[in-house]
N, C-alpha and C positions, 0 to 999 in steps of 0.2 A: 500503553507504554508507561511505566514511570518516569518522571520526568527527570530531567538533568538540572540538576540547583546546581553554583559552584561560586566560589569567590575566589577574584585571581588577583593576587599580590604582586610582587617582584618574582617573578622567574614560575610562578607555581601552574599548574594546569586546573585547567576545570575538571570534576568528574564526568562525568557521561554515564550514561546507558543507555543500550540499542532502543531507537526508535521504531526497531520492527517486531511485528507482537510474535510472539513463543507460539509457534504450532501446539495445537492441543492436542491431548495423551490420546492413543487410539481406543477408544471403548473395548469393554469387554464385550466376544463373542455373543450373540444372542441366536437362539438357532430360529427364533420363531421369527425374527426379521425378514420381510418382503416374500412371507408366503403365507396368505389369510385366506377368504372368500374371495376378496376382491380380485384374487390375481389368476392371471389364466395363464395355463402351460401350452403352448404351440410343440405339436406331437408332428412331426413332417416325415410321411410313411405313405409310399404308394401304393403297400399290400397289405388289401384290405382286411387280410386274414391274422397278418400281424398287428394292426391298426385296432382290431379288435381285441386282441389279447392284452397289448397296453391299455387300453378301456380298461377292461375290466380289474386290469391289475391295482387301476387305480382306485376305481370304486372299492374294493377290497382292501386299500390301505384305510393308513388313518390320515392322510391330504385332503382337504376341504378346499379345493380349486376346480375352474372352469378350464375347459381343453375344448381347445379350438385346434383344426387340423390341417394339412397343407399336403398337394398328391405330389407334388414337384417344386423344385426351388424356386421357380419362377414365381409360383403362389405363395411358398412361405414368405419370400423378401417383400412383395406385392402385400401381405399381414401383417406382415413388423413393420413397415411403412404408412400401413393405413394405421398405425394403432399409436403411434407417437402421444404421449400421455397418460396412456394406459398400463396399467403392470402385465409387464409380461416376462418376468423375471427367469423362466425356465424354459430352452427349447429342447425335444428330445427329436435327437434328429439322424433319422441313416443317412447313410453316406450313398447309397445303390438307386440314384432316384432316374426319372424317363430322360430329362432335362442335364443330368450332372453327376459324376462320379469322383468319390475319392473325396480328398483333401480338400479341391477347392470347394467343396461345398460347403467345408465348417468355415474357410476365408473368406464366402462372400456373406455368410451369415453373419459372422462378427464383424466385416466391414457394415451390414447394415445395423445391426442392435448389437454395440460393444459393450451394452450394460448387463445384457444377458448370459445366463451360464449357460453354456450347451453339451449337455449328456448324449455322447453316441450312441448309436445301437448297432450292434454288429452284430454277424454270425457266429455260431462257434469257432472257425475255421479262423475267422479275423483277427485274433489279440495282437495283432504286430500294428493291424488297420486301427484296432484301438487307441494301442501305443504312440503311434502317430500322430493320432486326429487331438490326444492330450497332449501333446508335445508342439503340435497347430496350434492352439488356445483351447480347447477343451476342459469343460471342467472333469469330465469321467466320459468311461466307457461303459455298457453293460451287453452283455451278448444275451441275446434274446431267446435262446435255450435255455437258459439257465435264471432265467425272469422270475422271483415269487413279491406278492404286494408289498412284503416288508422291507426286500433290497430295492424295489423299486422308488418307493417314497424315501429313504435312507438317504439314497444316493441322490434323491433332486434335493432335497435339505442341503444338504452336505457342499453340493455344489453351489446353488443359491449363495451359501454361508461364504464356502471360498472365494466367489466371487465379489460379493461386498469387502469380504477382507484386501484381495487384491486391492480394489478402487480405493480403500482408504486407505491401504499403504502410499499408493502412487499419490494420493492428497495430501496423505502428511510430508512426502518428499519434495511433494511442490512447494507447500508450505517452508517447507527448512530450507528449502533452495532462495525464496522470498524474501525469509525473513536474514540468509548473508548478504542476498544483495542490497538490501533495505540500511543492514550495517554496515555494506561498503561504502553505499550512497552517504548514511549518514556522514562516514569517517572525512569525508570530500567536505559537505555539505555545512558540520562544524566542528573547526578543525580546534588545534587548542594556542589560543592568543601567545604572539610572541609580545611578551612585556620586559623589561629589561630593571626598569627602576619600581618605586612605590608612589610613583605621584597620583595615579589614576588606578582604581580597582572596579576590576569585570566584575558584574553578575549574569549568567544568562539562561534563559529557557528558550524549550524547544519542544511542542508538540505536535505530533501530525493528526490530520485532518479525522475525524471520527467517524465520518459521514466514507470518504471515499475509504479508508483504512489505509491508501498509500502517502509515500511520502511523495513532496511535493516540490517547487525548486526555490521554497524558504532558502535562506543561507545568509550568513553572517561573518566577519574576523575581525580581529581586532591585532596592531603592529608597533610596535612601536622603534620608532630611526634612533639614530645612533646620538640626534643631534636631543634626546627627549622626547621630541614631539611625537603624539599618541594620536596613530588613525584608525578611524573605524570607519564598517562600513557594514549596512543592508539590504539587502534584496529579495525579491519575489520575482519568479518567471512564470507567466502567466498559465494556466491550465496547472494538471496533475498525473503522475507518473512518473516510471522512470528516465522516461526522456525529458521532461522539465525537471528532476531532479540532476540527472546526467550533467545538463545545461547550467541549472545553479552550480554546482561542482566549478566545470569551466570557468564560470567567470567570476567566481569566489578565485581560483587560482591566478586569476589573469589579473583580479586586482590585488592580492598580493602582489603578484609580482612585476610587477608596474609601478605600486609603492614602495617596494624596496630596491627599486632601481630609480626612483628619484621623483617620478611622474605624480602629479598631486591634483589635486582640484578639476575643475572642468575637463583638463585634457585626460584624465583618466576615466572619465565619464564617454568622451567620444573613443575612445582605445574599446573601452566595454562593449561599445554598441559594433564598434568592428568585429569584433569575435562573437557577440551575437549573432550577428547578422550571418557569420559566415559558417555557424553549428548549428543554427535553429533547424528543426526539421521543415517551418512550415514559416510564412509569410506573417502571417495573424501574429506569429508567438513574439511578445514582447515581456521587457521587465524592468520594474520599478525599481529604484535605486538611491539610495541617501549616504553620503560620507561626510567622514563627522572627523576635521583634525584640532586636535586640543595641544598649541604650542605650549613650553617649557613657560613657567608664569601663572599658566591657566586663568589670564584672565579676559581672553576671546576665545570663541571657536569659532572655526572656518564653515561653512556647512555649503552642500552642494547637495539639490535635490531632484529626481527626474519621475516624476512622473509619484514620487513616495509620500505617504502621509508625514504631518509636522512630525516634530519633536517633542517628549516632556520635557520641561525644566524643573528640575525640583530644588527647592531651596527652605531648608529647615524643615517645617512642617505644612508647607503650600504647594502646590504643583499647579503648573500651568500649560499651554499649547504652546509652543514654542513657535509659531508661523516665521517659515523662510520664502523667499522665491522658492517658485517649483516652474522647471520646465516639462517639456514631452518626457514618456518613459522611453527607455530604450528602445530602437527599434520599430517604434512610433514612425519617423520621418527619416528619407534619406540621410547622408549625409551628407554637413554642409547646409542643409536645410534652416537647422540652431542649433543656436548654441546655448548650454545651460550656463547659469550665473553662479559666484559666489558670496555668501551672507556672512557676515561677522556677525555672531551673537557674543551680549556681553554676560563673563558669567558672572556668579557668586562666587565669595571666598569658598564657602565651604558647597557644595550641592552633588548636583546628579543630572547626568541626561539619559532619557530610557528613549529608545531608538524600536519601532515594534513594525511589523506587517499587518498589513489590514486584515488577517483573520482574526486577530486581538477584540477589532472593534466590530465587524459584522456578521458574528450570529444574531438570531432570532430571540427574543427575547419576548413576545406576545402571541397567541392564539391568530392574532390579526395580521403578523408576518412583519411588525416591526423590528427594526435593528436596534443593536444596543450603542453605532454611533458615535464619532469624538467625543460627543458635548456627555453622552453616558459615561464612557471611560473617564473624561475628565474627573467626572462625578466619585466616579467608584474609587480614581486611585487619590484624591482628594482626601475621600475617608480615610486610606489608611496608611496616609501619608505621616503619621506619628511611629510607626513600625520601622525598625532597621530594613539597611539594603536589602538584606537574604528575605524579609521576611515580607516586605514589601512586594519583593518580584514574586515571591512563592504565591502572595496574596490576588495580585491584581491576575495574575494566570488564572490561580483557582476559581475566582470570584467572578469572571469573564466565563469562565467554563459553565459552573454553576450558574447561570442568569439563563445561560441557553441549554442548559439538560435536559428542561423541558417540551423542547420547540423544537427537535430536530436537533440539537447543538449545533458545533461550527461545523460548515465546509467547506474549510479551507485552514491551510495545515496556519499554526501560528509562532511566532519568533521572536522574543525580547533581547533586548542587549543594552545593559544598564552599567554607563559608566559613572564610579564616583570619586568627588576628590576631594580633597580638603589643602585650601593654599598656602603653602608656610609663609609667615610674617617676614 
């Protein structure tokens, strides 16, 4: 994905772009694909005397393939089952066997090997049985009177060829099917900050995990009331998919809309875990959680944390760990069981608080499987803590990416949300 940089003023939107990767272009045809030595054509013919003529018809092309044979369907399905892993890319198959007649013989064939093309053979009398059995799934017909080595080998190519082509149509359509749901997800998952004034400016990034390729149930927003005051808020649902993606969506909405209906601090934090609680698919699945509200002033913030890593503080050209209380993540303990706290942090006149998920900090960074770590990020965003907002966030992303390129990368999708402000005299 290319990432999404953006800087949010009074009223302006972040850019985006889809976090789901672009299906790739379908290759050009290739006729020699999945028919070499290695691959054997399953010939399923229970006369003998036609059994032979296909022999030979083959030895006389130019096909350089093993043919393996079958007297009845019971024996070909019983071959394409025992052969699982093996190429067997071509069955040529009549339809007139001791076992099975007609049509269902090409349907239980491609119910077992649906990777296979299967070329009928028919009588001359048959082209309608032909016509059919291609209209079944087949990839061709050939009628067996009228057999010479060259339409024989022609016609398994041919089909072979159609057959891959099918399969990566229906891949590239899964693919584009993925890759809108990937951007519906995203559109849920980060939405574009409601700011009204210029006291405080977003920067944010967002990329999904490298390792799984799916998105994951990161999610972020940022609101700002009527009365100034500017909330934010991050999260992680634990695991990866579209159902913890689904889920961040949820409860990204649920804390909007709980924030701008009045709800703030801890009680939005137990609000959360109820709609957690009541959409998770599964018991296990929990989610970490930090809200950040920066009143009109700016010179506290309120923070509430469950289960979430600290905060940056940035101020001038130093950056530091912000530690707050942390309680349970969401969904962690009944309810009722705790309750999370809130911290006042004192700001700077002028600074920044970067708000991130822990796949920021734990990819792989050594041969030996260490992580790269608070006390590393500290480190890294330290260094380039002389750099503008945009160039900072672009940096510590990139530079967290690049430590683990080597190792595996991250996996686990990652999230910044970098607010700044500067406080009028």
């Amino acid at each position: 994905m290319t990432s999404a940089v953006g800087a949010q003023g009074s009223g302006a939107r972040l850019p985006r772009t889809s976090t789901a990767p672009l299906p790739s272009p379908m290759p050009a045809p290739d006729l020699r694909v999945g028919m070499d030595a290695s691959s054997t054509i399953l010939l399923v013919e229970d006369d003998d005397g036609d059994a032979l003529l296909v022999e030979e018809m083959l030895r006389d092309g130019d096909l350089t393939v093993r043919l393996n044979r079958a007297r009845s369907l019971a024996d070909a399905l019983g071959m394409l089952e025992r052969t699982t892993g093996t190429r067997t890319p071509c069955v040529l198959l009549d339809l007139h066997l001791p076992d099975a007649q007609g049509l269902d013989v090409v349907h239980q064939v491609l119910a077992t090997a649906p990777d296979a093309a299967v070329v009928v053979l028919t009588g001359l009398a048959e082209e309608g049985v032909g016509l059919s059995a291609v209209a079944a799934g087949a990839q061709d017909y050939l009628m067996k009177g009228s057999l010479d080595p060259m339409v024989l080998a022609r016609s398994i190519r041919y089909a072979v060829q159609r057959r891959q082509i099918e399969q990566a149509a229906v891949a590239l359509e899964a693919s584009r099917m993925q890759a809108r749901e990937n951007a519906r997800l995203e559109r849920g998952l980060l939405p574009s900050p409601l700011l009204e004034g210029g006291s405080v400016k977003v920067y944010s990034r967002y990329e999904p995990s490298r390792a799984s390729g799916l998105l994951s149930g990161d999610f972020f927003d940022v609101v700002e009331k009527a009365d100034g005051t500017v909330h934010a808020v991050i999260g992680d649902v634990s695991g990866h998919g579209p159902d913890e993606a689904a889920l961040g969506v949820c409860l990204r909405v649920a804390w909007r809309s709980f924030t701008l209906a009045g709800v703030t601090g801890t009680t939005v934090c137990r609000l959360m875990q109820r709609v957690l609680v009541a959409e998770r698919t599964g018991t296990e699945i929990f989610a970490t959680v930090t809200t950040v509200e920066l009143p009109p002033g700016l010179t506290k913030a309120k923070v509430v944390r469950a289960g979430h890593p600290p905060l940056m503080l940035r101020q001038n050209a130093e950056v530091r760990m912000a530690e707050t209380t942390v309680g349970p993540a969401l969904g962690m303990l009944p309810d009722g069981a705790f309750d999370w706290h809130e911290d006042m942090l004192d700001l700077p006149p002028v600074g920044a608080l970067a708000l991130f998920t822990d796949g920021l900090f734990e990819g792989r960074i050594s041969t030996d499987g260490r992580r790269l770590g608070e006390e590393g990020l500290l480190a890294l965003a330290s260094a380039c803590a002389d750099r503008g907002a945009e160039e900072f966030v672009s940096a510590v992303m990139s530079e967290t990416r690049a430590l683990s390129a080597d190792h595996g990368g991250h996996g686990d999708d990652v999230a910044l949300l970098y607010l700044e402000w500067s406080r009028q005299k």
